[in-house]
N, C-alpha and C positions, 0 to 999 in steps of 0.2 A: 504494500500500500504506500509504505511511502518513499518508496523508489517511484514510483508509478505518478507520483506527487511532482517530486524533485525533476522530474524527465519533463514532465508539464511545464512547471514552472521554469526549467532553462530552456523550453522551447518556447514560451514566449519573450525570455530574457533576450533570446540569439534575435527574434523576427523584428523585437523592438529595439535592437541592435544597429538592425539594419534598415532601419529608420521608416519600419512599415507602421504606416497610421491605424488609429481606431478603426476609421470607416472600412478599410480595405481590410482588416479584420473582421469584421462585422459584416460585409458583403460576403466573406468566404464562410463564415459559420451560418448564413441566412440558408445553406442549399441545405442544410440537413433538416429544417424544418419541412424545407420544399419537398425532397424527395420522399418524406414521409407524406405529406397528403397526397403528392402523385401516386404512392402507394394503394391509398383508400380512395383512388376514383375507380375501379372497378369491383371492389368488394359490393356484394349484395346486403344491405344493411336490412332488419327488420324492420315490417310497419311501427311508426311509435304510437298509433294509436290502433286496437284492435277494435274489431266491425261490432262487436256484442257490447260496448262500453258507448255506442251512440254518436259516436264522432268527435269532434275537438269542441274547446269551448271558447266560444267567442272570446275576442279579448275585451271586448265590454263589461260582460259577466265577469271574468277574472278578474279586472280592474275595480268594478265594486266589493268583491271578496273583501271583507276586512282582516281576514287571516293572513290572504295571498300578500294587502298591503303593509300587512306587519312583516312578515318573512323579510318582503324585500326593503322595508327601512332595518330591520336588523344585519340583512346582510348587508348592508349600508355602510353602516353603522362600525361593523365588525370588520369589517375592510381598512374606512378610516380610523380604526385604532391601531389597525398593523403597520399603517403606511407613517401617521403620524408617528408611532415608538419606532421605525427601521429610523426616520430622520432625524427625531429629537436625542434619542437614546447615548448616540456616540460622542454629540454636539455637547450633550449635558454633564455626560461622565468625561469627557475633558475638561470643557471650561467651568463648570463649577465643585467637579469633585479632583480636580486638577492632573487627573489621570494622562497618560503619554497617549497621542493618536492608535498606537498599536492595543494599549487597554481597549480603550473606545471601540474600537472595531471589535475585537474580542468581548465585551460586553451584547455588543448587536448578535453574535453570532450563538451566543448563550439563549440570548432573548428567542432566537428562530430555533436553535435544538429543543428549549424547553416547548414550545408551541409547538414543533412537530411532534415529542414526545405525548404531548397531552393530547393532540387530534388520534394518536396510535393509541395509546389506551384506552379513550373515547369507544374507538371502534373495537378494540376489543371487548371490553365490559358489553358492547352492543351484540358482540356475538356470543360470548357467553351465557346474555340474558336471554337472547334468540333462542340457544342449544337447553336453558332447562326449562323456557315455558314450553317449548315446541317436543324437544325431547330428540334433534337432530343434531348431530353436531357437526354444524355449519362453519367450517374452517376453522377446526380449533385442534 
């Protein structure tokens, strides 16, 4: 793993080296997105809505949902706390807890392991709870 690191990291040390910009970076890592969706234009995807469930629901109806409108201020909501603590977080544990830049970074990346951690155990307790009211055990 952390040869595998170190190889990375002096493969971008050499290209910024040699005096290759962000962009020209970035236009070369853009094809791997690409060729993944060129992947999935001929895959046969399921219908998302099945013929016995009555068809889709207008977005009118969905828009007066008062559940549908909470969902989506919470996902809102939950979004700008992540985006606000990725900017504020390093900015803060520098200049006011006087921490070196490299702290600061490292602080942010504690903030994102702990958050993925807690989405993964989220999901698991969910399958757990799945496997003993159900009595399947559903990926565990």
């Amino acid at each position: 793993m952390a040869s595998g690191l170190w190889s990375r990291s002096s493969w971008v040390r050499s290209h910024f080296r040699l005096e290759v910009g962000w962009r020209t970076i970035s236009l070369i890592l853009i094809t791997v997105p690409l060729l993944v969706a060129l992947g999935f234009v001929n895959v046969d995807l399921p219908p998302l809505i099945s013929e016995r469930e009555g068809g889709r629901t207008a977005l009118r109806d969905l828009c007066r949902d008062s559940s549908f409108r909470a969902v989506n201020v919470a996902i809102f909501l939950g979004g700008a706390l992540e985006l606000g603590l990725a900017q504020w977080l390093p900015a803060y544990a520098e200049m006011s807890l006087g921490f070196s830049m490299w702290a600061g970074s490292i602080s942010l990346l504690a903030f994102s392991a702990a958050m993925a951690l807690g989405q993964e155990q989220r999901l698991a307790h969910q399958n757990l709870v799945h496997a003993l009211l159900v009595g399947v055990p559903d990926g565990i």
